[in-house]
DOLO-983561 format. One record per atom (N, C-alpha, C, CB): residue number from 1; residue in three letters; atom name; x, z, y. Coordinates in nm, 2 decimals. Atoms other than C-alpha are relative to their C-alpha. Glycine has a CB too. Example, Ala and Ser with C-alpha at 12.3 -4.5 7.8 and 13.67 -1.06 7.14 Angstrom:
// DOLO-983561
ATOM    k    r   a      px      pz      py
ATOM    1  ALA   N    0.09    0.00   -0.12
ATOM    1  ALA  CA    1.23    0.78   -0.45
ATOM    1  ALA   C    0.09    0.00    0.12
ATOM    1  ALA  CB   -0.10    0.12    0.00
ATOM    2  SER   N   -0.09    0.00   -0.11
ATOM    2  SER  CA    1.37    0.71   -0.11
ATOM    2  SER   C   -0.08    0.08    0.11
ATOM    2  SER  CB    0.04   -0.14    0.05
//
This chain:
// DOLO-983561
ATOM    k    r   a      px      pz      py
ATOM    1  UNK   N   -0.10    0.10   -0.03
ATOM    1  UNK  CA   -1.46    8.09   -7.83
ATOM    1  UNK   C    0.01   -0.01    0.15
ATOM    1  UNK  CB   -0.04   -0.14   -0.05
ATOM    2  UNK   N   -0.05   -0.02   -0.18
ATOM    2  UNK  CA   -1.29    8.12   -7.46
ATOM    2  UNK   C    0.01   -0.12    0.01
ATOM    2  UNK  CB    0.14    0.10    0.06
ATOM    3  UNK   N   -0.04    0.12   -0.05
ATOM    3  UNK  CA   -1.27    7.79   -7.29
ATOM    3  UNK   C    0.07    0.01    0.14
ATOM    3  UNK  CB   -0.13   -0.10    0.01
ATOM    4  UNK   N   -0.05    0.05   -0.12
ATOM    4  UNK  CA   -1.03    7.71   -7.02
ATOM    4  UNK   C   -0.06   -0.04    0.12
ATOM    4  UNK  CB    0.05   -0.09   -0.03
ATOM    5  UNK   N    0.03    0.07   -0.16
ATOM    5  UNK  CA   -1.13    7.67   -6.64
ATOM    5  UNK   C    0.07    0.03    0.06
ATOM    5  UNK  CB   -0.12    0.02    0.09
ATOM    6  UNK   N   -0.08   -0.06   -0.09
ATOM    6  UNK  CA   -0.90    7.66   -6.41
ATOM    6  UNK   C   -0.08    0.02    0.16
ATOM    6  UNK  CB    0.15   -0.09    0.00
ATOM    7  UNK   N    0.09   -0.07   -0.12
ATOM    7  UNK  CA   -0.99    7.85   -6.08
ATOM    7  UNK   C   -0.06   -0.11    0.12
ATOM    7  UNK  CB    0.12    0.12    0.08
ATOM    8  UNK   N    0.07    0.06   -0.07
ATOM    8  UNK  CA   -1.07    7.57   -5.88
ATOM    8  UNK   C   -0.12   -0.07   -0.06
ATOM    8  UNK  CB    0.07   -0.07    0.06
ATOM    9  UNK   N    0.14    0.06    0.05
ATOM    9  UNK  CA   -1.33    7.40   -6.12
ATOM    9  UNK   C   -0.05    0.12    0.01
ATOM    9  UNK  CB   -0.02   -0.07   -0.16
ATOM   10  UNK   N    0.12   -0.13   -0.02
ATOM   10  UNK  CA   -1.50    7.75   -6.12
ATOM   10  UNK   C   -0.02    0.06    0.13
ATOM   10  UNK  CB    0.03    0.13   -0.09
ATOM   11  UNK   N    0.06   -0.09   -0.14
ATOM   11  UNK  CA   -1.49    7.85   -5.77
ATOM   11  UNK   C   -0.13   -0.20    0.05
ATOM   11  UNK  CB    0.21    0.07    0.19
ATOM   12  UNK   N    0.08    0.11   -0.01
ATOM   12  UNK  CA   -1.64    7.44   -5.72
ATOM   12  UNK   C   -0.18    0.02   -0.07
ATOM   12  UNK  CB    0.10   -0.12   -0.09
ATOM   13  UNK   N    0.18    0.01    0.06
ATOM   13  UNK  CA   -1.93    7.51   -5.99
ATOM   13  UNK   C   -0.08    0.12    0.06
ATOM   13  UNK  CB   -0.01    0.04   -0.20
ATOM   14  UNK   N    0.05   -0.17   -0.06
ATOM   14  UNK  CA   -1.99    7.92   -5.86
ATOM   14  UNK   C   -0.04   -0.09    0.17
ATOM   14  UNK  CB    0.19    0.18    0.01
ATOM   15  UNK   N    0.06    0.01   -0.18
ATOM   15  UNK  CA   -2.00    7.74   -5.46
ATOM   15  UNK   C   -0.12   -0.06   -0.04
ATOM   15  UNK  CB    0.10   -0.11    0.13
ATOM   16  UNK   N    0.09    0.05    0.03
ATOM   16  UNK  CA   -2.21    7.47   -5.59
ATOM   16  UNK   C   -0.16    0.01   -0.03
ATOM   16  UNK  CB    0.05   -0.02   -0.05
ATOM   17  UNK   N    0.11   -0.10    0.03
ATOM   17  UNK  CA   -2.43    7.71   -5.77
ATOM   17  UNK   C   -0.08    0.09    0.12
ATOM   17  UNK  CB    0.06    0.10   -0.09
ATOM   18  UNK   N    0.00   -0.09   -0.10
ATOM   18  UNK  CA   -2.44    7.91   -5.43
ATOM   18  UNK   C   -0.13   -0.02    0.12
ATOM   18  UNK  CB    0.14    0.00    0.06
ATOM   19  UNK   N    0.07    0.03   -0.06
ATOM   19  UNK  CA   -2.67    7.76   -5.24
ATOM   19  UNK   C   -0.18   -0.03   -0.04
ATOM   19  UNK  CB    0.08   -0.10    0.05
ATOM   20  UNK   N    0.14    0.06    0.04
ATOM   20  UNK  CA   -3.11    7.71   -5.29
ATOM   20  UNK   C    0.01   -0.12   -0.01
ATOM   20  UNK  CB   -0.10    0.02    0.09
ATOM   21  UNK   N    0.08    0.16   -0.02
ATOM   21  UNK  CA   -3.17    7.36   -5.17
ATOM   21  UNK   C    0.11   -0.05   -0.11
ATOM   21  UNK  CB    0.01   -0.10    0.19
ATOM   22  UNK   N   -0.12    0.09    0.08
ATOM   22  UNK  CA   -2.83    7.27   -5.45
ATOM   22  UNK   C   -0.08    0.01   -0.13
ATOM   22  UNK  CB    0.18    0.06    0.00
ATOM   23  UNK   N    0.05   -0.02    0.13
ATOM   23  UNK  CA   -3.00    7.47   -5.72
ATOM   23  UNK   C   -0.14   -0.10   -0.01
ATOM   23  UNK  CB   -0.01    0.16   -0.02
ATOM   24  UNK   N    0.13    0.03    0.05
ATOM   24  UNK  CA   -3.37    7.32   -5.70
ATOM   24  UNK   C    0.07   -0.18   -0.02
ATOM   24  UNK  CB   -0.16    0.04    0.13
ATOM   25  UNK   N   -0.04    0.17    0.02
ATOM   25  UNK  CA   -3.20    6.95   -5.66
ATOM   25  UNK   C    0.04   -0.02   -0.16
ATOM   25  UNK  CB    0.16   -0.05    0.12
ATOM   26  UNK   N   -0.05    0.03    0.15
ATOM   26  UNK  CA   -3.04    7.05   -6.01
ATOM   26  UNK   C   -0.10    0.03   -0.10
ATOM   26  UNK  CB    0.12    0.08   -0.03
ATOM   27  UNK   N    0.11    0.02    0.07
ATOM   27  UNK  CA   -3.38    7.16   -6.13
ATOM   27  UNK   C   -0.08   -0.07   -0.02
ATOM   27  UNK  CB   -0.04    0.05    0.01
ATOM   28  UNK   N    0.09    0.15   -0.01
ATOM   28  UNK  CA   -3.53    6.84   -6.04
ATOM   28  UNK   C    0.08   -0.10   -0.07
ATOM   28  UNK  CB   -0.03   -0.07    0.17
ATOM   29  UNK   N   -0.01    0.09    0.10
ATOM   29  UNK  CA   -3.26    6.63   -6.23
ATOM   29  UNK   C   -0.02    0.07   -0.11
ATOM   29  UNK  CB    0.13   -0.06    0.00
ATOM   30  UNK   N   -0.02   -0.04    0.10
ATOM   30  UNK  CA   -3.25    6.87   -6.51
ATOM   30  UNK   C   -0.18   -0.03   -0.04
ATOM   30  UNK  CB    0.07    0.14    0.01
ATOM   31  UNK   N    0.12    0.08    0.02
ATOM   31  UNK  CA   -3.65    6.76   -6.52
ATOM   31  UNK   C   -0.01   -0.16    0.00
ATOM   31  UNK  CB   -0.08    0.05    0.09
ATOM   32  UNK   N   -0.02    0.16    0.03
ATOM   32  UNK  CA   -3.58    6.43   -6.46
ATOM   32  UNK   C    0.14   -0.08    0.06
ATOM   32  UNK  CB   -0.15   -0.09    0.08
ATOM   33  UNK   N   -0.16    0.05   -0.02
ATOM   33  UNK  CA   -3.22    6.27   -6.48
ATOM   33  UNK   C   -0.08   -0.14    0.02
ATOM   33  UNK  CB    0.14    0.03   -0.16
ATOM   34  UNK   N   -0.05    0.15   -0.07
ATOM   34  UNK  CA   -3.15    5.93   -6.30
ATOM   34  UNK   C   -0.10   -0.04    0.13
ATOM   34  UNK  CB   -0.02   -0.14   -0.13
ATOM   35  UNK   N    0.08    0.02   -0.10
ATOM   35  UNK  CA   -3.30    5.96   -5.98
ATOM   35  UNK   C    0.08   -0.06    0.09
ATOM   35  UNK  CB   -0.05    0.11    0.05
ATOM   36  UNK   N   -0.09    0.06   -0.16
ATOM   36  UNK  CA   -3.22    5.80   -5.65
ATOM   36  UNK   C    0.02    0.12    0.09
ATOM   36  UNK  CB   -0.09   -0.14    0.10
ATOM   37  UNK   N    0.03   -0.09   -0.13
ATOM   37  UNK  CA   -3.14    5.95   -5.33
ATOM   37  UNK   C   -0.11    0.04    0.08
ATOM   37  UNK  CB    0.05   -0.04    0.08
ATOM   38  UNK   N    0.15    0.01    0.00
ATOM   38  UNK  CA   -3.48    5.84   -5.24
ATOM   38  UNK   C   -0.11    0.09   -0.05
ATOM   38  UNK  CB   -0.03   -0.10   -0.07
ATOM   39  UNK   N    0.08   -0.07    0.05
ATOM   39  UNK  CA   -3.66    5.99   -5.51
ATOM   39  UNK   C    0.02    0.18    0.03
ATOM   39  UNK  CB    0.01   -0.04   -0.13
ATOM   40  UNK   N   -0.05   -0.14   -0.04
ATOM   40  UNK  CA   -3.45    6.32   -5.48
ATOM   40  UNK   C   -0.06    0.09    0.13
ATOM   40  UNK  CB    0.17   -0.02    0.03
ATOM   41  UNK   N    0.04   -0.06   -0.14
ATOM   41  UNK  CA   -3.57    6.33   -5.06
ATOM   41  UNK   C   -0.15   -0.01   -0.06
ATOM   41  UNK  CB    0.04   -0.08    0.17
ATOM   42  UNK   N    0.17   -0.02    0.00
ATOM   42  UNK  CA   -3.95    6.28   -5.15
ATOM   42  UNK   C   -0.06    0.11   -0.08
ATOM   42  UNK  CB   -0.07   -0.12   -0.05
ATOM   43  UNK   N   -0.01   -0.08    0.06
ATOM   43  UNK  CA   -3.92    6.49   -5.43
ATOM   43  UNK   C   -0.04    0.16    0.06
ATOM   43  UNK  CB    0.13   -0.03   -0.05
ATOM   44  UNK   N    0.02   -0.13   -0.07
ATOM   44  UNK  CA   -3.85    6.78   -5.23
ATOM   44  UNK   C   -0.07    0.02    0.10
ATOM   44  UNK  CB    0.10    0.06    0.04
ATOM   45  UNK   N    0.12    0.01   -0.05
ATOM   45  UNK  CA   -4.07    6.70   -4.98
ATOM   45  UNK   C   -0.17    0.05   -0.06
ATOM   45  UNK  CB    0.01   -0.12    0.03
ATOM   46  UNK   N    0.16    0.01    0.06
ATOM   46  UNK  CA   -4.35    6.69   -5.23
ATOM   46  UNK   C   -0.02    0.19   -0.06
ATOM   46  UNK  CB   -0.01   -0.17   -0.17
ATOM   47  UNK   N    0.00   -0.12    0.06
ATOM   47  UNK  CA   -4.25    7.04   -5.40
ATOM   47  UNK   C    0.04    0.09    0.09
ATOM   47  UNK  CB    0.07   -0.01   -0.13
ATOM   48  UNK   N   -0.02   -0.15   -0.07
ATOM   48  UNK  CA   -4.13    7.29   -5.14
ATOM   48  UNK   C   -0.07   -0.06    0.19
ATOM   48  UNK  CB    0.24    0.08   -0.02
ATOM   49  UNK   N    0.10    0.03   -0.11
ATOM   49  UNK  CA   -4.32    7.10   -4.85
ATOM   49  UNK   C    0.10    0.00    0.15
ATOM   49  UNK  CB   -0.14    0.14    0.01
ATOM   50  UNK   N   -0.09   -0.03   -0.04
ATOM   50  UNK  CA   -3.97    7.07   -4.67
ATOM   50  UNK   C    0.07   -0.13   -0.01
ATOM   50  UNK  CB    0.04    0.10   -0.05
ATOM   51  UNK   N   -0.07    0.17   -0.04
ATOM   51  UNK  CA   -3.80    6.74   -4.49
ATOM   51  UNK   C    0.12    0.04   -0.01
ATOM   51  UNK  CB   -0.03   -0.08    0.16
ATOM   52  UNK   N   -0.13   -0.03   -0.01
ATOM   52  UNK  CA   -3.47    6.75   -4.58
ATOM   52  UNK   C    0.07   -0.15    0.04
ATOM   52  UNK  CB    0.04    0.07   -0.15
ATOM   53  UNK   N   -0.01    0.16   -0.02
ATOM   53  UNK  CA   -3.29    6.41   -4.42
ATOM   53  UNK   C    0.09   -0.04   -0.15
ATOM   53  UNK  CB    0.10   -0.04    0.17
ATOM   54  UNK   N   -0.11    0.02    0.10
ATOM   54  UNK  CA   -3.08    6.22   -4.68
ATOM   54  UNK   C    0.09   -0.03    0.05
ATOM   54  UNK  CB   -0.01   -0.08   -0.08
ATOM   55  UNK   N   -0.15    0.01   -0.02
ATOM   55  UNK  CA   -2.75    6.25   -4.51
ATOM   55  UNK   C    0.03    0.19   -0.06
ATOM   55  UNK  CB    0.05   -0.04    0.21
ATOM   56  UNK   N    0.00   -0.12    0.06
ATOM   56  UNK  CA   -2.81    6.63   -4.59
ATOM   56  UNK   C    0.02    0.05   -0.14
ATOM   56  UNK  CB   -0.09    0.02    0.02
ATOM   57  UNK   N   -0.02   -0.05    0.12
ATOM   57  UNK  CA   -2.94    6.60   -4.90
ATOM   57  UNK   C    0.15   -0.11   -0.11
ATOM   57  UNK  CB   -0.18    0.01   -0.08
ATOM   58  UNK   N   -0.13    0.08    0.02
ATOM   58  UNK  CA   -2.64    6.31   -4.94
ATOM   58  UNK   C    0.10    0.11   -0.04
ATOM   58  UNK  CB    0.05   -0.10    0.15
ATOM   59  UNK   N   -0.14   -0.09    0.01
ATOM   59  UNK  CA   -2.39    6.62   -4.90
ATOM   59  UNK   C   -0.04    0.09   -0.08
ATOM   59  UNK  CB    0.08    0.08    0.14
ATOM   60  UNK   N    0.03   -0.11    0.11
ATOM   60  UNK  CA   -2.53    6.86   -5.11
ATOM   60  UNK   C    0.01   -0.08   -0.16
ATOM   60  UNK  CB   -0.18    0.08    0.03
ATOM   61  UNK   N   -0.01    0.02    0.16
ATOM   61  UNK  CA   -2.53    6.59   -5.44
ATOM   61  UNK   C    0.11   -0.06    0.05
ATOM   61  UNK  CB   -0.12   -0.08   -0.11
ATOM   62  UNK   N   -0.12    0.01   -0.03
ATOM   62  UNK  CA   -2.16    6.54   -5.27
ATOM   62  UNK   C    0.08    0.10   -0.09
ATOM   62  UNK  CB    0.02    0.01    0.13
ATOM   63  UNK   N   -0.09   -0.08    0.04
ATOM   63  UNK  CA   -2.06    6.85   -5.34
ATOM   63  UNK   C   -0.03    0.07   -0.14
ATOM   63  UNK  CB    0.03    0.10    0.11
ATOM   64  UNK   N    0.01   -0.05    0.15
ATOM   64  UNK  CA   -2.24    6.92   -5.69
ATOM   64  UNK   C    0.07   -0.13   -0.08
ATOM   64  UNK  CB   -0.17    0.03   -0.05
ATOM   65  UNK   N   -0.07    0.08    0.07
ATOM   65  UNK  CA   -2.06    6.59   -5.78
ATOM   65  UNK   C    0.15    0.05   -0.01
ATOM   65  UNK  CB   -0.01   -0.13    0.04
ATOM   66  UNK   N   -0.13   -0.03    0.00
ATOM   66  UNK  CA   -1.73    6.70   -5.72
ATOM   66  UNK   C    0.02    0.16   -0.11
ATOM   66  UNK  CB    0.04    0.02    0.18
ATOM   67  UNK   N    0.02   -0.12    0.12
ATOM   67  UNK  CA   -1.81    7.04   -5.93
ATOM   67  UNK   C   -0.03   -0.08   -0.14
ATOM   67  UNK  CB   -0.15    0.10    0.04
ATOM   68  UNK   N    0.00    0.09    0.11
ATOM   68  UNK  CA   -1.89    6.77   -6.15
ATOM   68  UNK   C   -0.15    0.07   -0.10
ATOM   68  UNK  CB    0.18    0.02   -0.08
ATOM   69  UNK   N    0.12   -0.04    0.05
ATOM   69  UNK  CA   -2.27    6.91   -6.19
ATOM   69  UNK   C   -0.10   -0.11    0.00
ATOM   69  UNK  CB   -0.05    0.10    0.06
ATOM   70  UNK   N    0.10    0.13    0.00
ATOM   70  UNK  CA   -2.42    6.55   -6.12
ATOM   70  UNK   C    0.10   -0.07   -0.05
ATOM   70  UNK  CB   -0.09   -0.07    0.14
ATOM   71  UNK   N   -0.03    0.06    0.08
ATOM   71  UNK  CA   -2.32    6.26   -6.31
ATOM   71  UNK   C   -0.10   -0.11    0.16
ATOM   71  UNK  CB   -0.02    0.05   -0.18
ATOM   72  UNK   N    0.04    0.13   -0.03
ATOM   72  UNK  CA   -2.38    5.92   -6.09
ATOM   72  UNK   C    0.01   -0.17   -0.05
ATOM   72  UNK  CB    0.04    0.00    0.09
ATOM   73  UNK   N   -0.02    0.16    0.07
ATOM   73  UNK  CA   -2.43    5.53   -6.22
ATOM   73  UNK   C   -0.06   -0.05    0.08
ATOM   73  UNK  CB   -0.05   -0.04   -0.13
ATOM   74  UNK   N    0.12    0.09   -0.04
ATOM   74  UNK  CA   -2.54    5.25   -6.04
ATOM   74  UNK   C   -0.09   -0.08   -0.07
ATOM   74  UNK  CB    0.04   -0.07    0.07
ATOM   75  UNK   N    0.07    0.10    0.03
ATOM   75  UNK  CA   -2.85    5.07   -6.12
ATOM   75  UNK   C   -0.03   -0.10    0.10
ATOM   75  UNK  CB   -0.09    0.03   -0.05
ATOM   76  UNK   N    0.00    0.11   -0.10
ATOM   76  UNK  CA   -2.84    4.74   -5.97
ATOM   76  UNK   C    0.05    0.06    0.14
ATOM   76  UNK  CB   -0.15   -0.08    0.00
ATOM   77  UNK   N   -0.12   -0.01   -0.13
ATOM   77  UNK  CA   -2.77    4.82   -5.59
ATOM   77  UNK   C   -0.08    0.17    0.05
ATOM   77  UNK  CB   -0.01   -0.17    0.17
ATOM   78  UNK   N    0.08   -0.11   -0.03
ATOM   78  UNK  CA   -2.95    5.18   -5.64
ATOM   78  UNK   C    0.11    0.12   -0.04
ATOM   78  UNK  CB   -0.14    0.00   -0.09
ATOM   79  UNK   N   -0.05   -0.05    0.06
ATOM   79  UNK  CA   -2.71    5.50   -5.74
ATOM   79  UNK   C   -0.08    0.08   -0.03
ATOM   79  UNK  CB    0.09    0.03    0.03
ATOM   80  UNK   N    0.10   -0.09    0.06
ATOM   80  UNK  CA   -2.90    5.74   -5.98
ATOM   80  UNK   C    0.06    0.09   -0.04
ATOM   80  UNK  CB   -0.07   -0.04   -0.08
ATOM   81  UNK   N   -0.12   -0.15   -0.01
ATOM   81  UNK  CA   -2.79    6.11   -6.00
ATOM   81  UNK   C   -0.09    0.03   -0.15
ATOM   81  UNK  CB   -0.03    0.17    0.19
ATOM   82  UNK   N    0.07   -0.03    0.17
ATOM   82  UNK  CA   -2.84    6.27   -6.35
ATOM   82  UNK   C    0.08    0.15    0.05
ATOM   82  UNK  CB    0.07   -0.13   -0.20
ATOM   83  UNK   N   -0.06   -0.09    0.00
ATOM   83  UNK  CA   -2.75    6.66   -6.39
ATOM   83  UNK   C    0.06   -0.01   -0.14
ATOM   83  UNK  CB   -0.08    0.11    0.04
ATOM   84  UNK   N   -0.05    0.00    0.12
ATOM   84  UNK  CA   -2.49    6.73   -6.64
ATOM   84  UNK   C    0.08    0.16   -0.02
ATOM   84  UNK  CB    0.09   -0.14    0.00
ATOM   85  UNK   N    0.00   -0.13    0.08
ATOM   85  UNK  CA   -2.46    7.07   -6.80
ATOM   85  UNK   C    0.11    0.06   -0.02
ATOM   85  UNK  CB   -0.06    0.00   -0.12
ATOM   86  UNK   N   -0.14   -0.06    0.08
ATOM   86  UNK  CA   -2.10    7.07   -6.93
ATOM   86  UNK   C    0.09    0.07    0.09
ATOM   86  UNK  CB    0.08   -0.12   -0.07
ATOM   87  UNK   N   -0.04   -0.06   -0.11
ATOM   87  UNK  CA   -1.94    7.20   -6.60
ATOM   87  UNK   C   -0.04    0.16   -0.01
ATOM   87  UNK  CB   -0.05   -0.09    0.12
ATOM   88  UNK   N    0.09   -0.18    0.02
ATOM   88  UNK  CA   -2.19    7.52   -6.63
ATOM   88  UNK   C    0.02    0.04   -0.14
ATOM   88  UNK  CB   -0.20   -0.01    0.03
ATOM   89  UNK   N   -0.02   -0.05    0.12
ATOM   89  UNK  CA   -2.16    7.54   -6.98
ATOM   89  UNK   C    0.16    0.05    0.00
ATOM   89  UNK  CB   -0.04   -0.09   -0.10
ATOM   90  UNK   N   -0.12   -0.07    0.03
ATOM   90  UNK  CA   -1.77    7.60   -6.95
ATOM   90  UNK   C   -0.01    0.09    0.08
ATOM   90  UNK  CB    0.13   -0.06    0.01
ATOM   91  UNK   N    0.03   -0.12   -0.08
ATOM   91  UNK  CA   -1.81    7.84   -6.62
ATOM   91  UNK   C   -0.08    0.10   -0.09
ATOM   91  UNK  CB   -0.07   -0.03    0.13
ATOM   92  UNK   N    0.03   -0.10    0.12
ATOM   92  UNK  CA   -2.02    8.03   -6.85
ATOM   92  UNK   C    0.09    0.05   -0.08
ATOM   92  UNK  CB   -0.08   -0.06   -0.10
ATOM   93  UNK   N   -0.07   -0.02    0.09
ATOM   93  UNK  CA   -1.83    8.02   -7.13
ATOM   93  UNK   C    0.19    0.10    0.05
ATOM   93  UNK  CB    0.00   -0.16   -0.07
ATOM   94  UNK   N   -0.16   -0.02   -0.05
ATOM   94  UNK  CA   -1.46    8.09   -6.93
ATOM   94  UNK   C   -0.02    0.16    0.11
ATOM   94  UNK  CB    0.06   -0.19    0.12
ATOM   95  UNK   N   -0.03   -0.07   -0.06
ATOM   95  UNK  CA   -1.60    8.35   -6.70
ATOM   95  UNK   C   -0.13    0.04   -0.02
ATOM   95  UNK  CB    0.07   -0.02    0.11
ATOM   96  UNK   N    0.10   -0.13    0.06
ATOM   96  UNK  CA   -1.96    8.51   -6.74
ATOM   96  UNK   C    0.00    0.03   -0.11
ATOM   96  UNK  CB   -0.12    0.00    0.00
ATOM   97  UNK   N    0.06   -0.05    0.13
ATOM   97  UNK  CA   -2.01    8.54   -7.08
ATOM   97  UNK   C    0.11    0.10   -0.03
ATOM   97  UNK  CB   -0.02   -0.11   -0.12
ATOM   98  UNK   N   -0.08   -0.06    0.01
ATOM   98  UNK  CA   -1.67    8.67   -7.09
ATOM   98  UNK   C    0.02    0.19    0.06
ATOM   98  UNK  CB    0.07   -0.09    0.04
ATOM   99  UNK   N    0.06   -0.15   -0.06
ATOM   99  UNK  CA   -1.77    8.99   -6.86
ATOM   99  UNK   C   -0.16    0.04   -0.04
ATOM   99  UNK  CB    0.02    0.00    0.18
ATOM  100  UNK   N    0.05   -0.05    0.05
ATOM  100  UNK  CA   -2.07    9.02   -7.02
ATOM  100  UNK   C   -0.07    0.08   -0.13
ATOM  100  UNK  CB   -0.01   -0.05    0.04
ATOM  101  UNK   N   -0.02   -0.02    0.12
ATOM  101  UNK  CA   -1.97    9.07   -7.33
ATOM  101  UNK   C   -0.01    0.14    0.00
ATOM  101  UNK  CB    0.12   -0.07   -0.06
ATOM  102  UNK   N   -0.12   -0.12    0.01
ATOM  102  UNK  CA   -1.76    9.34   -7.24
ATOM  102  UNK   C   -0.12    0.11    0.07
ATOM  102  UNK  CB    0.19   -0.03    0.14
ATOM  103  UNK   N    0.09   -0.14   -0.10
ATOM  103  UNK  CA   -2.06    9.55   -6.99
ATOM  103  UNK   C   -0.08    0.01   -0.12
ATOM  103  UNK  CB   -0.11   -0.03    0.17
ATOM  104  UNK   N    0.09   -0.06    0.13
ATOM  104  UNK  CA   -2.32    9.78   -7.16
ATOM  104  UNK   C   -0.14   -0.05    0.12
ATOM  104  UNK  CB    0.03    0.22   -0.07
ATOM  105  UNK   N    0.10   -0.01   -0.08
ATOM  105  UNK  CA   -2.55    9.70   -6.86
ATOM  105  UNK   C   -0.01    0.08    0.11
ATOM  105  UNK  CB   -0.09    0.03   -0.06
ATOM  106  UNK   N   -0.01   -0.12   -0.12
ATOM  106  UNK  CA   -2.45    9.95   -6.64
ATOM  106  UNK   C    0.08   -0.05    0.14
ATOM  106  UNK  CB    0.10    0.14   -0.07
//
């Protein structure tokens, strides 16, 4: 089943994807969804031993929101980032799987 992306949701999710410090942020919600900004900076502090400010890591879960790879809600006067899958699951589905089908590996 081919799903629809049009070229700017997939160049959004592929940039998004493009960067380290975007991917581990998405391996820390995908371990634990509904974090703060807070938790997100100490977080990475605590696991790659690396001060990232939070205006930094502010723009990096900027631009995986707009790819539409975090999901935000507020609790009370806190926003809590969650990763959400379905963005990557159609890039998959619309453009890798689609050329991977097709290669032998070579």
């Amino acid at each position: 089943m081919l799903i629809w992306v049009d070229d700017d949701q997939l160049d959004n999710v592929f940039k998004a994807l493009g960067d380290p410090v975007r991917r581990r942020i998405l391996d820390r919600l995908a371990k634990r969804p509904g974090q703060s900004l807070f938790e997100i900076c100490a977080s990475s502090v605590a696991e790659d031993g690396r001060s990232l400010s939070r205006q930094t890591i502010s723009q990096h879960l900027d631009l995986l929101e707009r790819a539409g790879l975090v999901q935000t809600h507020w609790s009370g006067r806190t926003n809590m980032h969650s990763f959400d899958t379905a963005p990557l699951r159609k890039a998959a589905d619309a453009w890798l799987n689609k050329h991977l089908k097709k290669g032998s590996g070579t």
